[in-house]
C-alpha positions in Angstrom: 35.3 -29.0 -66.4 38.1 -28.3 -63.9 36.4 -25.2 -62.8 32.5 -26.8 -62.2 34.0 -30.0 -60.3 35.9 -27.6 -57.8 32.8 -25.3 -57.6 30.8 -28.3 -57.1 33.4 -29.2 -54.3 33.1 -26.0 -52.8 29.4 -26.1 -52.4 29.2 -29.5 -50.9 31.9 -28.2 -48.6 29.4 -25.6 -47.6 26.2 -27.7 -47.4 28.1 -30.6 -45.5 29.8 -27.7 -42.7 26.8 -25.8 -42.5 25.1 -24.8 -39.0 21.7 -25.2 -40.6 19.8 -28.4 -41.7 19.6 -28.0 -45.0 17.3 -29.9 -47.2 14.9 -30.4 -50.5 11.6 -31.7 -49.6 9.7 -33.1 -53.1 6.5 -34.8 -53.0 6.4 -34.9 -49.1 9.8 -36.3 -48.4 13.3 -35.1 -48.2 15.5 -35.6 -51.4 18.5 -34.1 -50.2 20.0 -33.6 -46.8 23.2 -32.5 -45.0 24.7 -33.7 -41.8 23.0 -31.0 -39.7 19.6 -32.3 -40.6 20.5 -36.0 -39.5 21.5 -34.0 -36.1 18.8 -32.3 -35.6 16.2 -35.1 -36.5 18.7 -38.4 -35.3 17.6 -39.9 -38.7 20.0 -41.1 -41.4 20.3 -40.2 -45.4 18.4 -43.8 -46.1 15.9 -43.4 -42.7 14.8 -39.4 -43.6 14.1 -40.6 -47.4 11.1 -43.1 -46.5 9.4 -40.7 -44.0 6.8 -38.3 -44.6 7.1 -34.6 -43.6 4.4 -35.0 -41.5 5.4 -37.7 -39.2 8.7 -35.2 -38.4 6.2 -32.5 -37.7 4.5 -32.1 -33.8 1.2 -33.2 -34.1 0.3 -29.7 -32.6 2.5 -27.7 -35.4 1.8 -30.2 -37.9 -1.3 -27.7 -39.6 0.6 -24.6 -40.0 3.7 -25.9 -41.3 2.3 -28.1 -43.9 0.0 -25.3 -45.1 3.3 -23.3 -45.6 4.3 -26.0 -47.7 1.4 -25.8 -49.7 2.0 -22.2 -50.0 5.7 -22.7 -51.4 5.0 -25.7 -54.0 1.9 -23.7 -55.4 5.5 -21.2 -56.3 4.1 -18.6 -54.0 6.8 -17.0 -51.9 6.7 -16.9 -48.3 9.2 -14.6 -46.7 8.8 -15.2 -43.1 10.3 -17.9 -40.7 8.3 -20.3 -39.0 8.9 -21.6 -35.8 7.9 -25.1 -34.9 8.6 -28.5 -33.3 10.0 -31.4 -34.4 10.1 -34.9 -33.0 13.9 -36.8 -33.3 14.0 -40.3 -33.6 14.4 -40.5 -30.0 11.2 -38.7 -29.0 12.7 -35.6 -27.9 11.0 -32.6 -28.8 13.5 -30.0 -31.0 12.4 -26.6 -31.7 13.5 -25.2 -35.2 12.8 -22.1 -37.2 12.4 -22.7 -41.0 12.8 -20.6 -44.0 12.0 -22.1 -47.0 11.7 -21.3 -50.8 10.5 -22.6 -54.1 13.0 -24.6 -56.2 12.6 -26.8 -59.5 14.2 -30.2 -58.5 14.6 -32.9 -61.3 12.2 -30.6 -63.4 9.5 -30.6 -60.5 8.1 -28.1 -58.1 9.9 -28.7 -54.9 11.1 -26.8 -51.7 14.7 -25.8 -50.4 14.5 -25.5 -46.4 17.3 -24.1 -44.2 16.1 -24.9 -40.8 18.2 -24.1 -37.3 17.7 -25.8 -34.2 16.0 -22.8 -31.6 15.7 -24.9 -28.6 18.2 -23.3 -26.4 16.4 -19.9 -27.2 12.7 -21.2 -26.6 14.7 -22.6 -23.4 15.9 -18.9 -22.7 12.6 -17.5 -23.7 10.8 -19.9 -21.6 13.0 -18.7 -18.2 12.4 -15.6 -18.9 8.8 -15.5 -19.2 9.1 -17.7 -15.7 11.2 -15.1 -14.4 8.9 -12.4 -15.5 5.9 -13.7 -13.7 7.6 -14.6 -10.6 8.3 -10.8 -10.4 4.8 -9.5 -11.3 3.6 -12.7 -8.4 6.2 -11.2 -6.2 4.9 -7.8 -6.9 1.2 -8.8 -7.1 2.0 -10.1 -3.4 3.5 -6.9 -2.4 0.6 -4.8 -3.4 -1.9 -7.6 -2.1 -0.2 -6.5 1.8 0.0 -3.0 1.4 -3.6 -2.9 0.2 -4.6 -5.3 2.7 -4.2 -2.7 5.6 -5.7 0.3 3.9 -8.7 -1.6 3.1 -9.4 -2.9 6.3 -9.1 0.5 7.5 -11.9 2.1 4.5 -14.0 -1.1 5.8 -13.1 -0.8 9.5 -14.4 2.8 9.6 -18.2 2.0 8.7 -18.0 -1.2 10.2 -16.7 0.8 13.9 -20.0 3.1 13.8 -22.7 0.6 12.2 -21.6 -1.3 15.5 -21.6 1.5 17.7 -25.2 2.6 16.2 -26.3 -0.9 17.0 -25.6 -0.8 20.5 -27.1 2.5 20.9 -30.2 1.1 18.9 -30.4 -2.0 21.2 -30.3 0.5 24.3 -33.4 2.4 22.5 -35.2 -0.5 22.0 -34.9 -2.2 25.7 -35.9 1.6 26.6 -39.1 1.5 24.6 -39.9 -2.1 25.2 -40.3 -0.8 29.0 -42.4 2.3 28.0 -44.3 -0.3 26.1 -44.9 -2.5 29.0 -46.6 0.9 30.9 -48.5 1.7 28.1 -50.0 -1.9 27.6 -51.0 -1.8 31.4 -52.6 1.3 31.2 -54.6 0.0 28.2 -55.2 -3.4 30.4 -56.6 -1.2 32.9 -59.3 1.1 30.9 -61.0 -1.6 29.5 -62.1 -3.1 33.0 -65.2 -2.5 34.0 -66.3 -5.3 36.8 -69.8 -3.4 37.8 -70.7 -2.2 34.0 -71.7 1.1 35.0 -69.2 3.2 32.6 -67.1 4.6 35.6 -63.3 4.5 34.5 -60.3 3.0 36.4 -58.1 4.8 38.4 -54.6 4.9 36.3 -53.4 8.5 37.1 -49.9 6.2 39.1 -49.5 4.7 35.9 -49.6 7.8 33.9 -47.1 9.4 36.3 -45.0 6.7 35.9 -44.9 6.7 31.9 -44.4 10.1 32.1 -41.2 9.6 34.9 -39.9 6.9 32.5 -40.9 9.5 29.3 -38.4 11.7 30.7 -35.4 9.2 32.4 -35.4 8.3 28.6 -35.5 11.6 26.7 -38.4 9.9 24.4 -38.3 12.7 21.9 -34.4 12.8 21.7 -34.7 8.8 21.1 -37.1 8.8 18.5 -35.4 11.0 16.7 -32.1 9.9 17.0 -33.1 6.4 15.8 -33.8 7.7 12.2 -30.5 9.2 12.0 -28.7 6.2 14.0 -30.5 3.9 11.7 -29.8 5.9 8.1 -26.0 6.4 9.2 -26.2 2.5 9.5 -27.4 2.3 6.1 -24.9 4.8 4.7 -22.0 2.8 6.3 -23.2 -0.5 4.9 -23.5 0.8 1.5 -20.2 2.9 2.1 -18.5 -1.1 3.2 -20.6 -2.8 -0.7 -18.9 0.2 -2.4 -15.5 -0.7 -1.1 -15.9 -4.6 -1.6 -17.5 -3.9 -5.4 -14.9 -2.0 -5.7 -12.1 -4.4 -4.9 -13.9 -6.9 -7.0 -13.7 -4.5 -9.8 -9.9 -3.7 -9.1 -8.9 -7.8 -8.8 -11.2 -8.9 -11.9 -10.7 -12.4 -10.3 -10.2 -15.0 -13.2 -9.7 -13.2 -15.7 -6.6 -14.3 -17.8 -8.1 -13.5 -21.4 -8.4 -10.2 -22.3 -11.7 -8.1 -22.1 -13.3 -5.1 -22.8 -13.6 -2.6 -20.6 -14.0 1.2 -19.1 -10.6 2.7 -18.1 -12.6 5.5 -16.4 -14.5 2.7 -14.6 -11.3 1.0 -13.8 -9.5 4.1 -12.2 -12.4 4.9 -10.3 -12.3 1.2 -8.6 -8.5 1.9 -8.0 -8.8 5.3 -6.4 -11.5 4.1 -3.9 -9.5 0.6 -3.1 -6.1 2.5 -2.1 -8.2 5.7 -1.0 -6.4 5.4 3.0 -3.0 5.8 1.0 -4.2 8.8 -0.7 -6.2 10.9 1.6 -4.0 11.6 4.3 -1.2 12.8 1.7 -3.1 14.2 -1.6 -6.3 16.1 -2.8 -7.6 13.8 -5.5 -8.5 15.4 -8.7 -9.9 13.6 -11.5 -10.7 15.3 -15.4 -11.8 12.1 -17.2 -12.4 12.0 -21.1 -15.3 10.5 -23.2 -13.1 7.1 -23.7 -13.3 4.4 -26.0 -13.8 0.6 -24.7 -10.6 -0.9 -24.6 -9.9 -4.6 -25.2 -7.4 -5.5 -22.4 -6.5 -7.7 -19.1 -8.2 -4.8 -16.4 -6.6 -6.3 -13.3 -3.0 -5.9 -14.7 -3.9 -2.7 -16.1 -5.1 -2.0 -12.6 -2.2 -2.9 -10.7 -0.4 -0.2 -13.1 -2.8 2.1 -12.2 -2.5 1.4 -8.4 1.6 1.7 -8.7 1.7 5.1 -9.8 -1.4 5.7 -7.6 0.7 4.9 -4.9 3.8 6.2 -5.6 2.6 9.4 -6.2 1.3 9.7 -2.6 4.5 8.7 -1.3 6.2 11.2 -3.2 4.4 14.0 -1.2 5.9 15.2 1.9 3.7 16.5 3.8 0.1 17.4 1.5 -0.3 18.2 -2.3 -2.1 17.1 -5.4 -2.7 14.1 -7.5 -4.1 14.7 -10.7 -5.7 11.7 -13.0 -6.9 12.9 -17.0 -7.7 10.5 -19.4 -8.3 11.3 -22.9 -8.6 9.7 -26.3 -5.9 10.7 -28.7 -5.5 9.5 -32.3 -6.5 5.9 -31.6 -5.0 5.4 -28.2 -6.5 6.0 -24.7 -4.0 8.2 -22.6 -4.0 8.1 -18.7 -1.9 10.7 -17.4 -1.2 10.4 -13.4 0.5 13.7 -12.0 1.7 14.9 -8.5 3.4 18.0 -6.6 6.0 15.5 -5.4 9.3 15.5 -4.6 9.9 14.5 -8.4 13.1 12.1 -9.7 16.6 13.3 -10.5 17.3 13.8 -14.0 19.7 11.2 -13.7 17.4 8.4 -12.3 15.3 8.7 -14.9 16.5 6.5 -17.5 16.6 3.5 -14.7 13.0 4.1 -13.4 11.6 1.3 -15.1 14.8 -1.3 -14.7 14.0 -4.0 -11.9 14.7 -2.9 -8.7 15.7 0.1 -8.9 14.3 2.0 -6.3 15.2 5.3 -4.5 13.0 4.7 -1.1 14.1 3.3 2.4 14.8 -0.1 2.8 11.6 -1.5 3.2 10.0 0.9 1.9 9.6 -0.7 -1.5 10.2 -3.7 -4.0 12.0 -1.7 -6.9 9.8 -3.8 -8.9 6.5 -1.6 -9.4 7.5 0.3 -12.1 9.1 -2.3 -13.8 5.9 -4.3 -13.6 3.9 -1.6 -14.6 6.1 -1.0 -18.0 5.6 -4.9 -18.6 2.0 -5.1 -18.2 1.7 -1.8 -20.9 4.2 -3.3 -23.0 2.1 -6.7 -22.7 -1.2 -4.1 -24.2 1.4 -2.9 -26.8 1.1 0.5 -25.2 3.7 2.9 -23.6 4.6 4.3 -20.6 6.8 7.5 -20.5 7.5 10.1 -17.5 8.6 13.4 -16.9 9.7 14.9 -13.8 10.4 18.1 -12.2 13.0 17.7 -8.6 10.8 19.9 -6.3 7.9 19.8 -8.7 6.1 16.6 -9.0 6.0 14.2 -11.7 3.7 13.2 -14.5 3.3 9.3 -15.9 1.6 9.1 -19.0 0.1 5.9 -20.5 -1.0 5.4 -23.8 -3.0 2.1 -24.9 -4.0 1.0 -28.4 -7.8 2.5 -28.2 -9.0 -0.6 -30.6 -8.5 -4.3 -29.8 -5.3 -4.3 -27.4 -2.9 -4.2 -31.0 -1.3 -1.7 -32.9 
């Protein structure tokens, strides 16, 4: 007898000093609770027993948890945690994580909960998450400029000769409007014929002078040089609708949900968006795979793209080669970027992807590109992994679940 009551001691020793809210919940409401559950909830012994689960629960966590509940009293086990709010007694909003198991209490079906106040986590989770898009913003931004003035440039380029062509046009036309004007008043004057007789007008001056003005204007030279001034025009238009399609396609504007689409297609967009930091560096060689649709958020995926896009260029002194495969490969699509670069030290390479880190100039770079870009893949439940050569170049290889965006 000795024995059970200093068990029994030891036990509510353990219950009472316990880190946990621990409880029984029978018939909807609590039949037992420690301390630690009249801390986390501000309600007393007396005050818990006349409330109903429910009214603890957040009316937005409210379904899930009491369908777990249903799960334990119908004596099914459920092993995981679950993660919830509740509200105190003074409104606040607590966070909790529960694990719970089925119990016979006073010969009934009833549930024995150990639940721990989470809130300072979620709080830490919460900060980091903020801190995590602040970088990618920060990043985003970055990009954003440094793409601004290559794009202008792709744009600037059509736009400079479609203007020039213009001009020249306008100069054609104010030429051939005058020719016109001769021609009309040579036309004026053959069909006058005061005295009827059928005699023709004198208009040999006129004819002199169309053929003067004929020659001050190169007439063959202009008419031919329209066409080609006129289908350059058209080239450089569609060449400027390429590049803004293309930047739509590289942004995905509004897209926050994640969406099917061709990684080919994607790549493409980000090769001719940050083409003026390629060209002058890199020959551009792309050996694309028959690829799956893949379910994910394109403009991050994108951004990833443009990063190692990017880096690779700047990794080549003077002029060398980017290479771009994709493949599909046992349920993942694989994106493999490689250049003749300069390559990374062996001993950089575990701290490429750590936020900024960075071994370019001052100014030359965030150090967060790469640690963005192993977020974003991580985010698709994908990986990133690199292998580099010093004096070689360096290859980044991507691999993203091929399915639904999980693995």
């Amino acid at each position: 007898m000795k024995a059970n009551i200093q068990s029994e001691e030891k036990y509510r020793l353990l219950v009472n000093n316990a880190g946990d809210a621990i409880f029984i919940l029978q018939d909807d409401t609590l039949k037992f609770s420690n301390p630690k559950t009249h801390e986390i909830t501000g309600y007393s012994t007396e005050e818990l027993a006349k409330i109903q689960l429910a009214d603890l629960i957040h009316p937005e966590d409210r379904k899930k948890v009491l369908q777990k509940y249903q799960t334990i009293l119908s004596g099914k086990k459920y092993p995981d945690a679950l993660s919830f709010r509740i509200i105190s007694k003074t409104g606040k909003e607590v966070w909790t994580q529960l694990n719970t198991t089925p119990i016979t209490w006073e010969g009934k079906p009833a549930a024995l909960n150990f639940l721990r106040d989470i809130s300072q986590l979620k709080q830490a989770e919460e900060e980091k998450k903020r801190i995590e898009a602040q970088l990618l913003y920060s990043e985003k931004m970055a990009s954003i400029g440094q793409l601004a003035a290559g794009v202008a440039h792709e744009i600037n380029n059509p736009t400079g000769f479609v203007s020039s062509n213009l001009k020249t046009l306008s100069d054609y036309i104010q030429d051939l409007s005058d020719l016109t004007k001769e021609y009309r008043e040579v036309v004026e004057k053959l069909k006058q014929n005061p005295d009827g007789d059928g005699s023709q007008p004198d208009v040999s001056e006129q004819v002199k002078r169309i053929e003067a003005l004929e020659k001050e204007i190169d007439l063959d030279f202009v008419l031919k040089d329209i066409f080609e001034l006129i289908e350059e025009s058209i080239e450089g238009t569609e060449r400027i609708k390429k590049i803004v399609l293309d930047l739509k396609d590289f942004a995905h504007p509004g897209e926050d949900k994640p969406n099917f689409a061709d990684i080919n297609q994607s790549m493409d967009s980000t090769v001719n968006v940050v083409w003026n930091e390629l060209k002058y560096k890199a020959d551009v060689a792309k050996d694309y795979g028959d690829l799956p649709r893949v379910q994910c958020y394109p403009q991050l995926l994108n951004q990833v793209f443009m990063n190692l896009l990017v880096n690779a260029a700047q990794s080549i002194e003077e002029h060398g080669e980017i290479k771009i495969k994709t493949r599909a490969n046992n349920g993942y699509v694989e994106i493999k970027v490689s250049d003749t670069g300069s390559g990374i030290p062996k001993e950089n390479l575990p701290r490429i992807f750590d936020p900024f880190f960075t071994t370019k100039e001052v100014g030359k770079g965030t150090g967060l590109g790469l640690n963005v870009a192993y977020n974003i893949v991580k985010k698709h439940q994908g990986k990133i992994d690199v292998k580099s050569d010093v004096g070689k170049g360096t290859t980044f290889t991507i691999r993203i679940p091929a399915i639904d965006g999980h693995r």
